[in-house]
Structure formats: structure tokens, C-alpha cells
Steps between C-alpha positions, in 0.01 A plus 500: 500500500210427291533727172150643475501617845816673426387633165171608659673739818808611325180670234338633807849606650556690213234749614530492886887615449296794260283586790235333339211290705425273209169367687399839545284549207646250310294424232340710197142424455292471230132477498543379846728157410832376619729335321334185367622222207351638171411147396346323798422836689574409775612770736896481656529492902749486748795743410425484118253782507777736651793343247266556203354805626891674542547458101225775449277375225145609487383193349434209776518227254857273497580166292816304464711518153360156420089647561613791292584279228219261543267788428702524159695796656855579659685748699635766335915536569714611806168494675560377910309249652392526847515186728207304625544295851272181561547226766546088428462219711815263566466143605810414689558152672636567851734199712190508743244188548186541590271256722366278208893450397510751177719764422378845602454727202539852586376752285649828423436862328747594219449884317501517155526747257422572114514784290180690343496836315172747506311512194617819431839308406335270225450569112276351258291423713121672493388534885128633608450758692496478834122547660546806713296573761360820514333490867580799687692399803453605908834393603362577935196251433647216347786540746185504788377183342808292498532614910111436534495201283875280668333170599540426919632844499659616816382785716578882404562722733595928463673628756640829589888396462713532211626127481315253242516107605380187525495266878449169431429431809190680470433450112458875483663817252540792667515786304500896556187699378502531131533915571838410631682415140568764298327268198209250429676292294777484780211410755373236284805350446653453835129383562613206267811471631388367868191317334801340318717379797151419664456231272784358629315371813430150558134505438640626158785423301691409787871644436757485730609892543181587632425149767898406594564895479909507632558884517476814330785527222545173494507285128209338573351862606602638172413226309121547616546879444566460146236235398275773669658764229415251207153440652415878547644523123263279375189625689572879417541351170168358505329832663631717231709656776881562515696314734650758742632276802817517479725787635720584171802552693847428353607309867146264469569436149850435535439199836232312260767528180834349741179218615432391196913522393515230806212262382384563131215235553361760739317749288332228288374326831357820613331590226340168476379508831394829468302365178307244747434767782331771223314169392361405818349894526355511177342144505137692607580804270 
């Protein structure tokens, strides 16, 4: 098993078998920011939002021990690092041949990890302020312009049943009237949630639980459900909003933490494809 996807879920394990929904909330904010390098400033995606967001720092800013001491600094002692996951590309020559008589190259995705620490670990080392912004927030109409705003959106419907869902068949969410949950931020994010697996169609992204759909409770089924989770993460994220999709039972939590005991590569996958499905909404936003 690769080692950072096993370092990565055993982290996130830690909370599930706590009760905890790690991608609930899962990230502190600060002046609006996640988790970015504090050199390049570039922000984090994929699952490294919600590892760096579980260590609880108010400061969005990370570095590796080597940036820390390029900036003349260090970190201070007994201080833990948190792990950062990236992807490489691996060139591997295969026994195949192809028409022209060369050896087939195929090419192959390997996650790797390194280790960065939050500012907030470093001494000696003088860091400006961060530029908070002040703007007054309306969580309900930036959450109406990411729905308004999804590019080659699908159709909305609100209906008078209590189910939530999205037919591919049709390319349509159907939802219950907003009246019907028992809060806005709830509404708005199992809004998200369906606009999430919508992107999933084949005029779209094109993944595979939502066009060769097998059957409900399947792996592939809960694999789609759970890039859906990370993708409704990120938008509420983005809205200001908190995330409140998932049912915080102890039997739900419980099936996702003895998945992700089975194939450790799973949660890291998810959350990367939930990553492209929140980018696809937002690209008119």
C-alpha cells in the first residue's frame, strides 16, 4: 500500500472512530482563505484543505522546515508537522509493441507526500499580517449565485416529496421545497450536493458512477456519494455556509470508516474528484 494514502485515512480514521465527520466543516477560516503555501501562496486542494484544516490553526499560511529556514527562520521544538499529498507522473516501459514497432510506454499516477508545519509553528521569523477582509457576508446569496451561476447547469425542479436527487437520464435535481428542511444552510447544501453528482454527466465531467451507474450501495455508488460530500464541502465552503449533508449517525459514519479500512487510496480519490466537480460549478462564479 502506498504510504501517503495510508498516512492520509488512518488521520481521517482517527476522527470517524470519534464520531467525527472530518469534511464536515473541516477547515478554520481566516479572512476567507484555505490553507495555502506561505511562500508561493498558492492555495492546497484535493484532501489537503481537510488534513490541514483538522490541526486547528487560525493562520492559513504553511511552509516546509527547509522554507522556514530559507526565510532565516526555524521551527520551534516538539512541534508536529502535518502531511501534504501531491501526485507524480511514472514512465514505465510495458512488453507491448505498438504499430510503428516501439515499445509502449504507459504512464502512471504515484501519491506523494511531504511534511509542512503552519506558520504558527515557526520562530524568528517576522510574518505580515494577513489582509482580512472585512466584507459583510450573505451566506443565502452567494450560495444562490454559485446554483444560478454552474455553467450548462441542469434543470431544477421543487417538488412536493421529501426525497432530494439527481436522474441522469433526465439531467435534472429534484429537490423538496426549501420550507421542507428544517434549515437554509441544510437546503443549500443538499442543493450542492445533487449539482455535485450532476456534474458527473457526460456532457460534464463524465464519471463513471453517475453514466455506468451498477446499483444503489454498490462501491462504485458510494464512491460517487462521497466525491459528492467533498464537492458540497467545498461549495458550502465557498458560500460561507456550513456543510450539513450528511446524516451524523454513528452506523453512516462507521460504513465510510470500515470503506476506507478496505482501500486507503479511497478517501484521497474522492476528495480529488470532489475538488474537480466544486471546480466545474464555480468556473462562472
Amino acid at each position: 500500500m502506498n504510504k501517503a494514502y495510508e498516512i492520509v485515512t488512518n488521520k481521517i480514521l482517527e476522527l470517524m472512530e470519534k464520531g467525527i465527520i472530518p469534511w464536515h466543516k473541516p477547515w478554520k477560516l481566516t479572512a476567507g482563505m484555505l490553507p495555502q503555501n506561505a511562500i508561493s501562496h498558492k492555495a492546497y486542494r484535493g484532501i489537503n484543505p481537510i488534513l490541514l484544516g483538522l490541526a486547528g490553526y487560525s493562520d492559513p499560511r504553511w511552509l516546509t522546515y527547509n522554507q522556514a529556514v530559507s526565510k532565516g527562520g526555524y521551527i520551534r521544538g516538539g512541534e508536529e508537522a502535518m502531511p501534504i499529498t501531491y501526485s507524480s507522473v511514472i514512465e514505465k516501459e510495458t512488453d507491448e509493441i505498438d504499430d510503428e514497432g516501439n515499445t509502449v510506454i504507459k504512464k502512471f499516477w504515484l501519491l506523494r507526500y511531504y511534511s509542512v508545519f503552519n506558520v504558527e509553528q515557526t520562530a524568528n521569523i517576522e510574518w505580515e499580517s494577513i489582509d482580512r477582509d472585512n466584507r459583510v457576508l450573505n451566506p443565502i446569496a452567494a450560495a444562490d449565485t454559485i446554483v444560478a451561476e454552474m455553467p450548462n447547469a441542469p434543470s431544477i425542479t421543487h417538488n412536493g416529496t421529501n426525497r432530494a436527487f439527481y436522474k441522469p437520464a433526465t439531467d435534472s435535481i429534484h429537490l423538496p421545497v426549501m420550507e421542507a428542511f428544517d434549515d437554509i444552510n441544510e437546503y443549500y447544501s443538499t442543493v450542492f450536493h445533487e449539482m455535485s453528482h450532476a456534474t458527473g454527466h457526460e456532457s460534464r465531467l463524465d464519471r463513471a458512477g453517475i453514466n455506468d451507474f451498477d446499483h444503489f450501495g454498490s462501491e462504485q455508488y458510494s464512491f460517487e456519494e462521497l466525491v459528492s460530500e467533498f464537492s458540497a464541502a467545498f461549495l458550502c465552503n465557498e458560500a460561507g455556509i456550513v456543510n450539513g449533508t450528511i446524516a451524523n449517525s454513528a452506523a453512516y459514519i462507521q460504513s465510510w470508516a470500515n470503506k476506507f479500512k478496505k482501500d486507503k487510496s479511497l478517501i484521497v480519490k474522492a476528495a480529488s474528484f470532489g475538488n474537480r466537480a466544486s471546480d466545474y460549478i464555480l468556473t462562472s462564479a
